[in-house]
C-alpha positions as CSV (number, residue, x, y, z in Angstrom):
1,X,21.3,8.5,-43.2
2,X,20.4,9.5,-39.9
3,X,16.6,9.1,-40.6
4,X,17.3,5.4,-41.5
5,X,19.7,4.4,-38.4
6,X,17.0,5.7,-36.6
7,X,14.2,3.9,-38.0
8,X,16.7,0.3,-38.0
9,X,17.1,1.6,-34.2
10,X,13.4,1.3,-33.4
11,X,12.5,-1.9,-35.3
12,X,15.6,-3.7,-33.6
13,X,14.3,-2.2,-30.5
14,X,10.6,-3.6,-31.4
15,X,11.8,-6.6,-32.5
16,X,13.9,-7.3,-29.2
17,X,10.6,-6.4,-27.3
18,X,9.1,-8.2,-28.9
19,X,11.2,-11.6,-28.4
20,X,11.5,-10.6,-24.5
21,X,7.8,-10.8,-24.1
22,X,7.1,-14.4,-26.2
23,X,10.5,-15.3,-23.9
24,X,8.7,-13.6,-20.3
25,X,5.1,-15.6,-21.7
26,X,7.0,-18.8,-22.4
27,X,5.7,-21.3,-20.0
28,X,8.8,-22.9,-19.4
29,X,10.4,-20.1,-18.7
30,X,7.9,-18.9,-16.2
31,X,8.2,-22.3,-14.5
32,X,12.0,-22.1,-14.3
33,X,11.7,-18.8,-13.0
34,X,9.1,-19.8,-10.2
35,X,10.9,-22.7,-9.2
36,X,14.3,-20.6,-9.1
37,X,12.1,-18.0,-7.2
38,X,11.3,-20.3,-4.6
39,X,14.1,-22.1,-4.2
40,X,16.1,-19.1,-3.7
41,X,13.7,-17.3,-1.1
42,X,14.1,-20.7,0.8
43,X,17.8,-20.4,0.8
44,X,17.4,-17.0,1.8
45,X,15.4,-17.4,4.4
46,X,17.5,-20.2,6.1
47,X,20.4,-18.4,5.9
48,X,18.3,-15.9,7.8
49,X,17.3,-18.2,10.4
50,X,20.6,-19.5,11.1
51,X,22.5,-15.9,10.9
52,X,20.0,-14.2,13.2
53,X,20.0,-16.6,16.0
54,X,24.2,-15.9,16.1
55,X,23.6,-12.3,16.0
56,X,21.3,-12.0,18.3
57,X,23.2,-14.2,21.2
58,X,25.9,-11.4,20.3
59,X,24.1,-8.1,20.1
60,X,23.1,-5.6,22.9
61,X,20.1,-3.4,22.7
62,X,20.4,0.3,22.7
63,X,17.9,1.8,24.7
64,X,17.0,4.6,21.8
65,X,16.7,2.4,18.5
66,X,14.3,2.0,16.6
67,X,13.6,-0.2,13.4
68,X,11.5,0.3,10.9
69,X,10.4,-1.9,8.1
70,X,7.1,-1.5,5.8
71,X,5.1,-4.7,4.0
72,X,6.8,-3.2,0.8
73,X,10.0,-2.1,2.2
74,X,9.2,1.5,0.6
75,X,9.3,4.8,2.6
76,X,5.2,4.4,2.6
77,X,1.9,4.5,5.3
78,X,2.0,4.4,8.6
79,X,6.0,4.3,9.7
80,X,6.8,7.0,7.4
81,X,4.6,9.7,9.3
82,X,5.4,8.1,12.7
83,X,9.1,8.4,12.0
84,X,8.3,12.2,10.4
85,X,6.7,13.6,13.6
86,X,10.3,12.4,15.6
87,X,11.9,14.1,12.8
88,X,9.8,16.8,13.2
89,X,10.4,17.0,17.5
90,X,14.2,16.2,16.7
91,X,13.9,13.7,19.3
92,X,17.2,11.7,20.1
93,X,16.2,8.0,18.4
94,X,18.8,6.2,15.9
95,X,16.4,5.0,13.8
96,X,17.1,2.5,10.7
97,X,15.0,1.8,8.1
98,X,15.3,-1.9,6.8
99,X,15.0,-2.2,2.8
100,X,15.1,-5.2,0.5
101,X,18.5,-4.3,-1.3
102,X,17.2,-5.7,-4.6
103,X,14.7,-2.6,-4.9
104,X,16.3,-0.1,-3.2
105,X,18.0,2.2,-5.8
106,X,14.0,2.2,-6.6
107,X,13.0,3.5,-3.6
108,X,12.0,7.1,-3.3
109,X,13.9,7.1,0.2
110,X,14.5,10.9,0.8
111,X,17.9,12.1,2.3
112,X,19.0,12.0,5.8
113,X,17.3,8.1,5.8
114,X,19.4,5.8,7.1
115,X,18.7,2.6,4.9
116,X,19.9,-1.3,5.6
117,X,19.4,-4.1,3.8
118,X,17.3,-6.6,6.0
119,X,19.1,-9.4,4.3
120,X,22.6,-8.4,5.3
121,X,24.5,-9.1,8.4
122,X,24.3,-5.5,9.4
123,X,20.8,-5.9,9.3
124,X,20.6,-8.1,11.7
125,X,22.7,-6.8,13.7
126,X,20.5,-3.5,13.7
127,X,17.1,-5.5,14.3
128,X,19.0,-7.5,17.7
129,X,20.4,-4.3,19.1
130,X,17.2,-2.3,18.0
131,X,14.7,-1.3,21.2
132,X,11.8,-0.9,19.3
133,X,10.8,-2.6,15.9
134,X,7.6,-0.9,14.0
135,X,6.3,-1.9,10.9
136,X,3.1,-2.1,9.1
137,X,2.5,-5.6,8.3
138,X,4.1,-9.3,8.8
139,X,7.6,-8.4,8.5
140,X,9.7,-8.8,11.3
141,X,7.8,-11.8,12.6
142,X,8.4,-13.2,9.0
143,X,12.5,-14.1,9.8
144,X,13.1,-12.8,13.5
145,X,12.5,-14.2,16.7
146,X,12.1,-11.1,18.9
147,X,14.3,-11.0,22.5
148,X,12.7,-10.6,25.8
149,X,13.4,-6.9,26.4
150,X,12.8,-5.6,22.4
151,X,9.3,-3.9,21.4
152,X,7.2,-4.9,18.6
153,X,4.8,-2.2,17.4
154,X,2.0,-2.8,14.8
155,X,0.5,-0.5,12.5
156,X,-0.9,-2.2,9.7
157,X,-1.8,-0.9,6.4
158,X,-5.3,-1.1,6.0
159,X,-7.9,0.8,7.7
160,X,-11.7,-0.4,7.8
161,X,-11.3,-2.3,5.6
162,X,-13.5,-4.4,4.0
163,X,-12.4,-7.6,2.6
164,X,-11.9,-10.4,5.1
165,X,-8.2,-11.3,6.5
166,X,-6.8,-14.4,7.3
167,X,-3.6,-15.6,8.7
168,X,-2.7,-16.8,5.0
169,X,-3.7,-13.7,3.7
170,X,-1.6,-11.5,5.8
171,X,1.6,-13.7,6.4
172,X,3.7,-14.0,3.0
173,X,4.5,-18.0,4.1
174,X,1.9,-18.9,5.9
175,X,1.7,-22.0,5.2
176,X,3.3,-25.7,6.2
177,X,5.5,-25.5,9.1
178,X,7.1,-22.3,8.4
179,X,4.3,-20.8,8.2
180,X,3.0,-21.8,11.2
181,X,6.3,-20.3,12.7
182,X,5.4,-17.0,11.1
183,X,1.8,-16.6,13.0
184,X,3.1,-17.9,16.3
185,X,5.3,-15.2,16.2
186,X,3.0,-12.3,15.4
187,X,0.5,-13.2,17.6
188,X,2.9,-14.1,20.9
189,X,5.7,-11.7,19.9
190,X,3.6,-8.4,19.4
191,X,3.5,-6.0,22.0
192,X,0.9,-3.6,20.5
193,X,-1.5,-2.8,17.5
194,X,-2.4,0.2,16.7
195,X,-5.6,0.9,15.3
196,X,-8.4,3.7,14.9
197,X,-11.4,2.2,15.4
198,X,-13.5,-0.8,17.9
199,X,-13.9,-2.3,13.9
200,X,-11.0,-2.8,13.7
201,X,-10.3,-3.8,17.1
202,X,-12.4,-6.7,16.8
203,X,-11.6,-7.7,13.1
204,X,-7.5,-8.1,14.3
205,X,-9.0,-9.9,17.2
206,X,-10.0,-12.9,14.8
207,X,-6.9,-12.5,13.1
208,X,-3.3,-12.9,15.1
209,X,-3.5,-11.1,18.1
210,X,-6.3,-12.3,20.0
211,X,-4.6,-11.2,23.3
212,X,-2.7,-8.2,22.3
213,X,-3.0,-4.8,23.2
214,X,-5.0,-2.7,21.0
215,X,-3.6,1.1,21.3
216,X,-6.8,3.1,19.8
217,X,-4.7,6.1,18.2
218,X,-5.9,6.6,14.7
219,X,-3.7,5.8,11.7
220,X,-1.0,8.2,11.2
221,X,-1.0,8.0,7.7
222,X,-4.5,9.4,7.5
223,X,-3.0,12.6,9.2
224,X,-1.9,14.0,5.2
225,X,-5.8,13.7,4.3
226,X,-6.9,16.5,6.6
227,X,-4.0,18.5,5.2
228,X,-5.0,22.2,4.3
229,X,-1.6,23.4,3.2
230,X,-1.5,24.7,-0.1
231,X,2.3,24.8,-0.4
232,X,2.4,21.2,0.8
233,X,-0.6,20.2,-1.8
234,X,1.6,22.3,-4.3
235,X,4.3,20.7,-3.8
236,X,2.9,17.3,-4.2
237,X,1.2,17.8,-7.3
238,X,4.4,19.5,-9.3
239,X,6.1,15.9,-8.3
240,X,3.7,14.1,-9.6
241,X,2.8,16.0,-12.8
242,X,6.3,16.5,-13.3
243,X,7.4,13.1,-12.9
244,X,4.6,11.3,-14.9
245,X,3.8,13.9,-17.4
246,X,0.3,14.9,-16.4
247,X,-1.1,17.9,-17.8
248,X,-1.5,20.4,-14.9
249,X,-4.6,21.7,-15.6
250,X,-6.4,18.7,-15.8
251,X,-8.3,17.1,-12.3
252,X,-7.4,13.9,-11.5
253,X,-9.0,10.6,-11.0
254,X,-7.4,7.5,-8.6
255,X,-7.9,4.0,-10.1
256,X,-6.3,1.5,-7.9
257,X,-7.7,-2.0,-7.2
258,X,-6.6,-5.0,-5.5
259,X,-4.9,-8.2,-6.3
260,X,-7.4,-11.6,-6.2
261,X,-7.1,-15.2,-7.7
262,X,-8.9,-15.6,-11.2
263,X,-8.8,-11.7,-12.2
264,X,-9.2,-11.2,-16.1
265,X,-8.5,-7.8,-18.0
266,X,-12.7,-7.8,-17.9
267,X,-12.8,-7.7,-14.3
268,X,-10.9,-4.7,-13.9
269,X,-11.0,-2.8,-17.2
270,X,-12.9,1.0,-17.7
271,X,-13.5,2.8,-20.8
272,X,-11.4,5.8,-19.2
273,X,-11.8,8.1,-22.2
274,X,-16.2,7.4,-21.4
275,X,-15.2,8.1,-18.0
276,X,-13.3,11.4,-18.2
277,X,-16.0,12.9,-20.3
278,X,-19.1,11.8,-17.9
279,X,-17.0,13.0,-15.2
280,X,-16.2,16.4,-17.2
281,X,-20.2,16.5,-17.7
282,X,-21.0,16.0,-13.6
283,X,-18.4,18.4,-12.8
284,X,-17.6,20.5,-15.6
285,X,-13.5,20.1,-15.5
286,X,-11.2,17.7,-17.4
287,X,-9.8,15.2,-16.0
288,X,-6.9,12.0,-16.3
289,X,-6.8,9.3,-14.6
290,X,-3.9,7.4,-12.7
291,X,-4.3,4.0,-12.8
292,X,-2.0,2.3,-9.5
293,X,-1.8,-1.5,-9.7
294,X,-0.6,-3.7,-7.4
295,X,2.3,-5.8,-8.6
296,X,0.7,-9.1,-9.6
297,X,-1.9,-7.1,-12.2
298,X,0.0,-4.4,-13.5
299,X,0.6,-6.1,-16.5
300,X,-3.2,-7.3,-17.0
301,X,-4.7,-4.2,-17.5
302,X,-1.8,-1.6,-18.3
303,X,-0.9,-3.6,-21.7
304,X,-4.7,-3.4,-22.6
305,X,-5.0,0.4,-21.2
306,X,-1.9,1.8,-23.6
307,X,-3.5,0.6,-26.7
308,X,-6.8,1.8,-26.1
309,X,-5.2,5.3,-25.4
310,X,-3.1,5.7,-28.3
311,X,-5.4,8.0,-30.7
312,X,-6.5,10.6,-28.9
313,X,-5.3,13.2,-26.4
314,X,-3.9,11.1,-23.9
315,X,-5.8,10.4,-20.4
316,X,-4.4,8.0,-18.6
317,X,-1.0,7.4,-16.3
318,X,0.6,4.6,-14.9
319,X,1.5,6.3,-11.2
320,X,2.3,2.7,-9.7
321,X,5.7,3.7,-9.0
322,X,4.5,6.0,-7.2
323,X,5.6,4.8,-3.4
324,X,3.1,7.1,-1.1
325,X,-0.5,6.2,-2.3
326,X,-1.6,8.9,0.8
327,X,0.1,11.5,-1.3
328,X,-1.9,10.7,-4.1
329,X,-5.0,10.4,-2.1
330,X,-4.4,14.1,-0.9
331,X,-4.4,15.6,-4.6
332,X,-7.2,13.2,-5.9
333,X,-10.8,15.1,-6.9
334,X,-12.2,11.3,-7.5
335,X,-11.4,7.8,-6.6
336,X,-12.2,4.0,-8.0
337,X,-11.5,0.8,-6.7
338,X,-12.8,-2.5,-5.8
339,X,-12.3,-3.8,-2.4
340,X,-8.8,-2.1,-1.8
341,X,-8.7,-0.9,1.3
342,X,-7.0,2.3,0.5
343,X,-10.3,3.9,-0.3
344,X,-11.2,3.6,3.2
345,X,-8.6,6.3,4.3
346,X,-9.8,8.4,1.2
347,X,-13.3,8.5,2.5
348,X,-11.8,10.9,5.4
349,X,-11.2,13.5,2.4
350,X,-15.3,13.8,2.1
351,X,-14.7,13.9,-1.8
352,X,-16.4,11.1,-4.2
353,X,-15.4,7.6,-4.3
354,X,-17.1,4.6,-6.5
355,X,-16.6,0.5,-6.0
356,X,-16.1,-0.9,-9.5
357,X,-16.4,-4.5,-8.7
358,X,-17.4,-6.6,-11.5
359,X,-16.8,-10.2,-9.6
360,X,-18.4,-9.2,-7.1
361,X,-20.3,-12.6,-6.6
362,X,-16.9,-14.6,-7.3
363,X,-15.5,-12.5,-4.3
364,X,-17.7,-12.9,-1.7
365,X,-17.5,-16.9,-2.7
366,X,-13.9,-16.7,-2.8
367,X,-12.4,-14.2,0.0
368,X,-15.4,-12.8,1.8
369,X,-16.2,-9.0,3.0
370,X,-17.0,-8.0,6.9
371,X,-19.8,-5.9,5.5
372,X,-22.3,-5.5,2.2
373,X,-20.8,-3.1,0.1
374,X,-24.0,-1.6,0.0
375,X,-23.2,-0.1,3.6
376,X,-20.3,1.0,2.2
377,X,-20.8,5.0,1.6
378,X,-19.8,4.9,-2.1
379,X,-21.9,4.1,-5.4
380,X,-21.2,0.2,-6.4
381,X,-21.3,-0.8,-9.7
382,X,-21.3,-4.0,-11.0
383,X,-20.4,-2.9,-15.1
384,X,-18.6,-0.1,-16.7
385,X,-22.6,1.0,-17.4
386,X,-23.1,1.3,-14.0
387,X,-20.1,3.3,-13.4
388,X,-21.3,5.8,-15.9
389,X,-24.4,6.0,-14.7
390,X,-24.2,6.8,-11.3
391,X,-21.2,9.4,-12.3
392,X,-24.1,10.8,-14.1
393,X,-26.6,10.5,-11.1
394,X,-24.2,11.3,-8.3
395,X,-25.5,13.3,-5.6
396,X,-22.8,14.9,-3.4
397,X,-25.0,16.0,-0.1
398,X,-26.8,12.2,-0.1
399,X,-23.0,11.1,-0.7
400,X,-21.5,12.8,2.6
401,X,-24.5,12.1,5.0
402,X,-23.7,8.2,3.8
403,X,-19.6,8.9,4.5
404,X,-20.7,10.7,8.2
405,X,-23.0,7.8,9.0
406,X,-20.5,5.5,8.1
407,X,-17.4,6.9,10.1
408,X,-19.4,7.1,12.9
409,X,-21.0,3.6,12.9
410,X,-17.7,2.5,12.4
411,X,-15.8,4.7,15.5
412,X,-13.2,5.7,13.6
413,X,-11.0,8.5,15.3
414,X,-9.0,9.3,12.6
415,X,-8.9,13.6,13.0
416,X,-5.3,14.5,11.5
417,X,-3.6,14.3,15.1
418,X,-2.7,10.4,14.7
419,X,1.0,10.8,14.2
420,X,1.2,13.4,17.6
421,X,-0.7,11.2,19.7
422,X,1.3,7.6,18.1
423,X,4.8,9.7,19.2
424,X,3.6,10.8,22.6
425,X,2.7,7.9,23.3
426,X,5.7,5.6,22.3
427,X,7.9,8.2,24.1
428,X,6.1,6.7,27.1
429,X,6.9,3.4,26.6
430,X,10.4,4.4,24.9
431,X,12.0,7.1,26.5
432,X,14.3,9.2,24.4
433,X,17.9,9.0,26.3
């Protein structure tokens, strides 16, 4: 009896899956969900407008707050080791950390965070009395209007990078009249950007902030890379093997690429069971892979993946819930991408990174890069074949003599010390009380 409610259990369960995904593939649906979508985020954000122009005719700034806010309202990049190292000198901010209430019983927010919704009256009220506002992409200059005696502070989350930005790019409405408002405001209402490098410096210059100061202090999230804690590397990895199930013998490989119009499951699909056993072959340890997808192609390639890793001993894991990719960074022994920019910070680690970019003509049409990938330190292949082959091929002292030539052509500073200098250097401009 048991044996047969618990086979009825799993073909209900299948069968209810089953309906959800013809119902989540149902074009009709999809529309009516878009249109809701946008229809609501517009009712949203006028509320916003509206709500924060009372509060902040009503609110008095407090000389030692601080707000933080990240492009994916997760504890993540560049704001959560800024706001560590204050942790760290127990220095007298009140610092609140603005979340998108929807998502954050998700969010791997550790204790002792103090966590508001953005879209809440309290929130605003926290932005308008807040002395400093930091975040890491367009987010505050997304709803708020900043007052004549607040602080905006820019981090960004990319660092020499490669593929092109643009205003539309980087501003989630950038476009018609509100979005407009959006760029007028990050580029008038920023104080200072924070970067690591003149690259940079000159790419944000053709950006938004043309005439803004550029603060040359490295990227504090880089700091983790240079990390030669054991316990702290330790640490790390029993999370993440723990909480994904990865065996914890084996090495592990970063697969994350980027989001772009047109993307097929060809574009960004590997053989990963070929490539853990040429990468076992070049290096002569085992190895799984974590695959980390951004939001709008999870689904593309992780439906494909799971089938094609059902028969044998499992070798790949889904870490994209995974909210600090710098953590992952730290324990990866290889990484694979396309244009993300994320593999830019990885380079700092010295260990070897490919570019799997199959549309690669289709991109530089379509979006652009600042450089060839060729200049880029790291093999690029344009086919799984390729991939294979220059695993097979890779030469490790030819790779780092291309990753020193590169950092240094590029000026990057980055030396594990961003996060000290960042904190020094906003206590200048913020005084603890």
């Amino acid at each position: 009896m048991k044996e047969y409610l618990s086979s009825l259990t799993k073909q209900i369960r299948k069968r209810c899956h089953k309906i959800k995904w013809m119902i989540q593939n149902n074009k009709i649906y999809q529309f009516i969900m878009k249109s809701f979508r946008f229809v609501s985020q517009k009712i949203q954000k006028k509320y916003l407008e509206v709500m924060a122009r009372i509060v902040m005719e009503k609110s008095a700034i407090e000389c030692n707050k601080i707000a933080i806010a990240t492009n994916t309202f997760s504890y993540t990049c560049n704001p959560k080791y800024i706001y560590e190292e204050m942790i760290r000198r127990k220095l007298n901010y009140k610092i609140i950390w603005l979340v998108d209430k929807r998502k954050v019983k998700k969010l791997d927010y550790p204790d002792g965070v103090k966590v508001v919704s953005l879209y809440s009256l309290r929130g605003l009220r926290e932005v308008y009395s807040s002395k400093l506002w930091l975040d890491n992409g367009i987010v505050f200059s997304d709803y708020f209007d900043k007052r004549e005696d607040q602080l905006h502070i820019q981090t960004m989350h990319g660092s020499l990078g490669i593929k092109k930005l643009d205003n539309a790019v980087l501003s989630r409405n950038a476009h018609g009249k509100s979005g407009q408002i959006v760029v007028q405001r990050e580029s008038n209402q920023t104080d200072y950007v924070i970067t690591n490098s003149q690259f940079e410096e000159d790419v944000f210059r053709t950006v938004f902030w043309k005439n803004t100061t550029m603060v040359r202090l490295g990227h504090a999230r880089t700091d983790i890379l240079f990390s030669t804690s054991s316990d702290r590397i330790a640490q790390i990895r029993e999370e993440l093997f723990g909480r994904f199930g990865i065996p914890t013998e084996k090495k592990l490989v970063l697969y994350a690429p980027t989001h772009r119009a047109g993307l097929t499951i060809e574009n960004l699909s590997i053989d990963y069971r070929d490539l853990t056993e040429a990468l076992k072959k070049k290096f002569g340890d085992t190895f799984a892979v974590m695959i980390r997808m951004h939001k709008r192609t999870k689904n593309i390639v992780l439906d494909n993946a799971k089938e094609d890793d059902k028969s044998e001993e499992r070798v790949l894991y889904d870490v994209t819930s995974y909210p600090d990719i710098q953590e992952l960074m730290l324990v990866t022994a290889i990484g694979i991408t396309d244009y993300s920019s994320w593999i830019y910070d990885y380079v700092l680690t010295r260990r070897p990174g490919f570019i799997f970019a199959t549309d690669l003509e289709r991109y530089n049409t379509n979006t652009g890069l600042y450089y060839p990938l060729e200049e880029t330190p790291f093999p690029v292949c344009k086919s799984h074949e390729q991939l294979i082959y220059h695993i097979e091929t890779f030469d490790y002292e030819q790779y780092l003599n291309r990753v020193e030539k590169f950092l240094d052509e590029k000026q990057s500073i980055d030396d594990g010390q961003s996060a000290k200098r960042i904190v020094d250097w906003i206590q200048s401009i913020v005084p603890v009380k």
